[in-house]
C-alpha positions, 0 to 999 in steps of 0.5 A: 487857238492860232493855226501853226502857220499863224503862229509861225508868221506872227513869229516872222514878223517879231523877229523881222526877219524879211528886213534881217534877209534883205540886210544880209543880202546887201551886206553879202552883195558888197561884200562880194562887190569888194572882193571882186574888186581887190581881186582886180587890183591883184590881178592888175598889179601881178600880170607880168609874174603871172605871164613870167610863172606861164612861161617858166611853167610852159618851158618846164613841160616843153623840156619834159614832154620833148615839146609834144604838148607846146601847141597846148600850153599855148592855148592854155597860156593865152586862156589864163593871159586874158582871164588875168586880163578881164579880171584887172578890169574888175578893178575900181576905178579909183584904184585905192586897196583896202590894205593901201597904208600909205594912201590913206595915212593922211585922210585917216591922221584923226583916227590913226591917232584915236587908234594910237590911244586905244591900244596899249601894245605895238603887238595890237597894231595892225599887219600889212596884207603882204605880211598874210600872203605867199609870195607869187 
């Protein structure tokens, strides 16, 4: 009669989970990769709202604090400036964004036209990424 432990590998090895894991683990590692990534490009393509939001935000509090705190949201403007800055560098090299349409209407004409076919309604096609974010 098998152990437990013996019963528990050979269970391990049917359902090839060491293989599952690792594919999991590449998936996740690209996933991320992608992310990082977009997250790049946002940060790259915002950095002038971003430092306006900064000084807005660094004048509000100046004109309710008397400017008794200026010294510090200066520090904490540069901080945020060069996180933005060291993020924009995330970004890939090709500077092409998922979400891009109009980058990737020619290479994709074939499967736009597959796409066409296979859905019946205007309201199956899919939305721009602006159209699911806030406005900054």
């Amino acid at each position: 009669m098998p152990t437990i432990t013996e019963t528990l590998k050979s269970k391990l090895d049917e359902f090839e989970l060491e293989r599952r894991l690792d594919e999991l683990t590449v998936a996740t590692e690209k996933a991320v990769k992608r992310a990082i990534e977009h997250a790049g490009d946002l940060a790259h393509d915002n950095r002038d709202k971003v430092a306006t939001l900064l000084d807005k935000a660094g004048s509000a509090i100046d004109d309710r604090t008397d400017g008794k705190y200026h010294e510090t949201v200066g520090k904490v403007r540069a901080q945020v400036v060069s996180g933005v800055d060291k993020l924009a560098t995330k970004r890939p090299a090709t500077h092409h964004t998922p979400f891009d349409t109009a980058a990737s209407e020619a290479s994709n004409s074939a499967h736009a036209t597959e796409t066409a076919q296979a859905s019946e309604t205007a309201q199956d096609a899919p939305t721009a990424w602006s159209a699911h974010t806030d406005q900054v």
